[in-house]
N, C-alpha and C positions, 0 to 999 in steps of 0.2 A: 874230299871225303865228307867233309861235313854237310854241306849242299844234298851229296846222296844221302844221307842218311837222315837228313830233316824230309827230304823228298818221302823218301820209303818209311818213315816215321807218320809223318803226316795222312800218307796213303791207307794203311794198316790202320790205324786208327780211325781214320774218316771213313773209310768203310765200313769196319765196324758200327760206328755209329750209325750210318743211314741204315745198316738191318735192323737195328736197333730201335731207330724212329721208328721206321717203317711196322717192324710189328705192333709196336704203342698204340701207333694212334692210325693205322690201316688195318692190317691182319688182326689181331686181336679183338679190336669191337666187331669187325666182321662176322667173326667166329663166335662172337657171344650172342649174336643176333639169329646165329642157326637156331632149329629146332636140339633139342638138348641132344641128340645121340649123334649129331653130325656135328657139333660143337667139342660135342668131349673127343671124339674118335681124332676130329683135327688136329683141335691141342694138346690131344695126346702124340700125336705123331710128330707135333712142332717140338712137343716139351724133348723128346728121344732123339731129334734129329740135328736139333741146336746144341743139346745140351752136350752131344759127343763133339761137337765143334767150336762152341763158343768158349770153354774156359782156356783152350791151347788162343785164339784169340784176344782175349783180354787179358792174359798172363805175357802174351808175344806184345801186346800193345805197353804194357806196366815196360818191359824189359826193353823195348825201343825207347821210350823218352826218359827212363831212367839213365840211356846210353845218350841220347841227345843231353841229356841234363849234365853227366858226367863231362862231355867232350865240349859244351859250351861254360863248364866252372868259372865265374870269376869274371865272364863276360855279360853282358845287356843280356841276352836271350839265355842266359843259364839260371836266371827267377823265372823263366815264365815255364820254362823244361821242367826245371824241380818240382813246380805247384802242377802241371800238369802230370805230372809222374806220381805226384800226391793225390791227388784228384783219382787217378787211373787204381791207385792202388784201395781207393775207398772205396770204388767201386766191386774193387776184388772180393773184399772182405764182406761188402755188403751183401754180394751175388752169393756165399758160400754161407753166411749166415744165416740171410733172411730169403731167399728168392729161390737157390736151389734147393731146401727140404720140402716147400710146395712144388716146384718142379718135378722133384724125383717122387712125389706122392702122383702129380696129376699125369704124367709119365703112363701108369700102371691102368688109369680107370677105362671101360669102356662103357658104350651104352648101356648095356646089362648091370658093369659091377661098377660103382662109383657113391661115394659119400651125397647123403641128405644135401649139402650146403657146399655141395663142388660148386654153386657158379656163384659162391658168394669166397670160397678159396682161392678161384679166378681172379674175382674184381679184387680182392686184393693183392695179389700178384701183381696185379695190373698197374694197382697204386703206385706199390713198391719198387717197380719197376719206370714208372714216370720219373720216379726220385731218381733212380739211378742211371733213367735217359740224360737227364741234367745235369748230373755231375759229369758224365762221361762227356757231353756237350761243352762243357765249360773245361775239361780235357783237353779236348781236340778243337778248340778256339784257341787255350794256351800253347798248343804245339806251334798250332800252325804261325802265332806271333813269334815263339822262339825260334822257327823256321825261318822266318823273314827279317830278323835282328841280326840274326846270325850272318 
């Protein structure tokens, strides 16, 4: 049982993250390099279409290696479960705090209706969102060593 659930821990997770990279540092500068009404219209469609999908996601990722962290206690791979489960949940907090109220703003804009300083709302999203590629990286490194201790 454990093997599967480091497996399917590890999976859910590291998928996660490559969408994650991927939009950082592919989709996103792509999209800020449109002319501004194909940029907003995108990201507005990215912000709507992740955003129904990614917090079951990263709430399903927090709740898998909190379960590897639990089922590995008191062994080698049950620190690297717990900080990766730590990690996973900073990210939570981070996403729900600082990243999804410009989400749920830039969500709504189109060519026509959109704030003065949406693409400087963006580049920081974007920031923000670097910071929370790297925790979630440094996550799904520690799973995946809890994985293979275990």
């Amino acid at each position: 049982m454990l093997v599967t659930l480091a497996v399917i821990t590890a999976t859910v997770v590291g998928v996660m993250v490559g969408v994650e990279f991927a939009v950082a540092v592919f989709v996103n500068p792509i999209l800020l390099r449109l002319p501004a009404g194909s940029s907003l219209e995108a990201r507005a469609d990215g912000a709507r279409v992740l955003g129904r999908v990614m917090p079951f996601w990263y709430c399903g990722s927090v709740l898998l290696t909190a379960w590897l962290a639990a089922v590995t206690w008191g062994r080698p791979a049950g620190d690297a479960a717990m900080a990766a489960a730590a990690l996973l949940a900073v990210s939570v907090v981070m996403s729900i705090a600082l990243l999804v109220p410009i989400n749920n703003r830039s969500a709504t804009w189109t060519a026509d209706h959109h704030p003065i300083d949406w693409r400087e709302q963006q580049q920081r999203w974007d920031r923000l969102h670097y910071a929370r590629v790297a925790i979630i990286v440094a996550g799904f490194v520690l799973t995946l060593v809890a994985g293979t201790v275990a």
